[in-house]
MIVEXMAR-394894 format. One record per atom (N, C-alpha, C): residue in one letter; z negated, y, x negated; atom name; residue number from 0. Coordinates in nm, 2 decimals, always signed. Layout:
<tivos>
 code      w      v      u site pos
    a      Z      Y      X   CA NUM
...
</tivos>
This chain:
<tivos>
 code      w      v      u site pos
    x  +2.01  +0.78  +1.76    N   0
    x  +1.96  +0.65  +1.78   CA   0
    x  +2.04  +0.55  +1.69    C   0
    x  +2.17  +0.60  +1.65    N   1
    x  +2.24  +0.48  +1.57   CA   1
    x  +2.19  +0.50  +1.42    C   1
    x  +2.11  +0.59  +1.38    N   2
    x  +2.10  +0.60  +1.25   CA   2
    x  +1.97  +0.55  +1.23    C   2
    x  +1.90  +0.51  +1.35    N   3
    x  +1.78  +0.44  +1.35   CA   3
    x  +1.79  +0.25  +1.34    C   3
    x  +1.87  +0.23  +1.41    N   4
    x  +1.89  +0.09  +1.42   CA   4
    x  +2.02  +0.08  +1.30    C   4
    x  +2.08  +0.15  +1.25    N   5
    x  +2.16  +0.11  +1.10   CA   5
    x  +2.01  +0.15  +0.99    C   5
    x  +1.91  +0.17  +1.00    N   6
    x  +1.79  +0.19  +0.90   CA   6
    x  +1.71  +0.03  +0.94    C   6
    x  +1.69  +0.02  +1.04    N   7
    x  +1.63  -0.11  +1.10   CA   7
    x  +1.74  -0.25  +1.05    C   7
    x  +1.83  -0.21  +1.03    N   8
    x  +1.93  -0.35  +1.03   CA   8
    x  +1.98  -0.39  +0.87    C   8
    x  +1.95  -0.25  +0.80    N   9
    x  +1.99  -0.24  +0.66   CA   9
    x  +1.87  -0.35  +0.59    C   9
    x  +1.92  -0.45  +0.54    N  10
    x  +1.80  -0.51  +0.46   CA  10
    x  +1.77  -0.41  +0.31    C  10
    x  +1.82  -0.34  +0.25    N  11
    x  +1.81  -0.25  +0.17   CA  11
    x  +1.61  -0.19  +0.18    C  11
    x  +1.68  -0.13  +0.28    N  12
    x  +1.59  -0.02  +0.35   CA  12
    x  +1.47  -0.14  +0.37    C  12
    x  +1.47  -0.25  +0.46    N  13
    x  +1.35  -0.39  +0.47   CA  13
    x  +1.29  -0.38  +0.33    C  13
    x  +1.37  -0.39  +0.22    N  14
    x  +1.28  -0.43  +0.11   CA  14
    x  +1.24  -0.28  +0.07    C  14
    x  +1.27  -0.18  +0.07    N  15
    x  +1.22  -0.07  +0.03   CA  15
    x  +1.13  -0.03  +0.11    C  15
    x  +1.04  -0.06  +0.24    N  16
    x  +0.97  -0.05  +0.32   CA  16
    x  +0.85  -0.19  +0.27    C  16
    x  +0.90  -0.26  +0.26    N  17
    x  +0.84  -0.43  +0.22   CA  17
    x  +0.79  -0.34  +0.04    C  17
    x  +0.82  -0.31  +0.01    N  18
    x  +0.78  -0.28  -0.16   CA  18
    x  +0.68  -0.16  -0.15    C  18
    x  +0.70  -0.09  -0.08    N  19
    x  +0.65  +0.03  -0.07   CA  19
    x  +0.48  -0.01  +0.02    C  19
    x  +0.51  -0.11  +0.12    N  20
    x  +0.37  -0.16  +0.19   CA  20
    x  +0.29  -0.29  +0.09    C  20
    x  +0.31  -0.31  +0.01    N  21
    x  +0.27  -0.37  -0.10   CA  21
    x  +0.19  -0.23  -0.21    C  21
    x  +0.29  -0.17  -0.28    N  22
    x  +0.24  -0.08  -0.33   CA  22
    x  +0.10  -0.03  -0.31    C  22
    x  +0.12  +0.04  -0.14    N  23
    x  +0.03  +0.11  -0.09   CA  23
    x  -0.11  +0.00  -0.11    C  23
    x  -0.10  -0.11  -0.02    N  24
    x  -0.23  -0.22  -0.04   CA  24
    x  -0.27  -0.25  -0.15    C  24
    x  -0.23  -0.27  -0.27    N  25
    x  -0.25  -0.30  -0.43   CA  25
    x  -0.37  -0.13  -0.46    C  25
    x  -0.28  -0.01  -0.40    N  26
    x  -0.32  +0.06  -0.43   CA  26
    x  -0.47  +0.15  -0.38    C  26
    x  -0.46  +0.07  -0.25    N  27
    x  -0.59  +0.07  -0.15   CA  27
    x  -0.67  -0.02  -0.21    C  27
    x  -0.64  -0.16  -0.29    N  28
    x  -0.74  -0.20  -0.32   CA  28
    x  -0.80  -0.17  -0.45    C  28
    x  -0.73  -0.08  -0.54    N  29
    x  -0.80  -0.07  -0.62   CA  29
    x  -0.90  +0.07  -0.63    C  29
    x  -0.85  +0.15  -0.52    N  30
    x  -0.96  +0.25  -0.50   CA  30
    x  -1.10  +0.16  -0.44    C  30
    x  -1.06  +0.08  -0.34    N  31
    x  -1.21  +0.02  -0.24   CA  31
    x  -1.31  -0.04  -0.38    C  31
    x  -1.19  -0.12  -0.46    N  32
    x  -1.28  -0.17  -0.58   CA  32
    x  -1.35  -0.07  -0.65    C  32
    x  -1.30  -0.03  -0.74    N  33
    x  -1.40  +0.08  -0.83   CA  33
    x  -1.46  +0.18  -0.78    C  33
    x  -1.42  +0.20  -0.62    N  34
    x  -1.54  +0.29  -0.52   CA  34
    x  -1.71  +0.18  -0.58    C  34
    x  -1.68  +0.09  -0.54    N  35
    x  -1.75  -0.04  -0.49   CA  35
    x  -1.85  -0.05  -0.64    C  35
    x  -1.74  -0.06  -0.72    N  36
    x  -1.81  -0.09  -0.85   CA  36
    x  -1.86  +0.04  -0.89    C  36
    x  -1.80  +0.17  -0.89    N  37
    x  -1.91  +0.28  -0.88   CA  37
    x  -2.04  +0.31  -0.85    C  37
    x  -2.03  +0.29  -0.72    N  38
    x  -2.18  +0.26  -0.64   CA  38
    x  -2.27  +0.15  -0.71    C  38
    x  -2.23  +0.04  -0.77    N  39
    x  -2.32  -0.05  -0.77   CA  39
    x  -2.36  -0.05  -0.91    C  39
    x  -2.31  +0.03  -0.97    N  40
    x  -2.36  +0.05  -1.13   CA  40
    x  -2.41  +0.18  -1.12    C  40
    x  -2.38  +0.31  -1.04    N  41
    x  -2.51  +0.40  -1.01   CA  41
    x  -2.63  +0.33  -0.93    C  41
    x  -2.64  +0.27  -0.88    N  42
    x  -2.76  +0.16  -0.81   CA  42
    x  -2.87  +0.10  -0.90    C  42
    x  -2.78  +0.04  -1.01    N  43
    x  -2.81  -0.02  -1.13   CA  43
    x  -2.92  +0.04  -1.26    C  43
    x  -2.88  +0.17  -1.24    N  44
    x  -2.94  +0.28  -1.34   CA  44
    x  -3.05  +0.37  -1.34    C  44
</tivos>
C-alpha cells in the first residue's frame, strides 16, 4: 500500500499518466476519424 500512495503522490508519475491519457485520446480519435471517412468514401463510390 505504500508503494501505491508514493505512485499517487509522485507528480512524475501524474504527468506520465496525464501524457499517456492524452496520447491514447488523440489516438482514439484518429482511428474514429478515418474509420468515419472510410465508410463515407466507400458510400460515395
Amino acid at each position: 500500500m505504500n508503494l501505491l500512495s508514493m505512485l499517487t503522490n509522485d507528480p512524475v508519475v501524474m504527468f506520465s499518466f496525464g501524457g499517456l491519457a492524452i496520447l491514447l485520446a488523440i489516438a482514439a480519435f484518429y482511428v474514429y476519424y478515418f474509420l468515419k471517412q472510410i465508410q463515407d468514401d466507400s458510400k460515395s463510390h
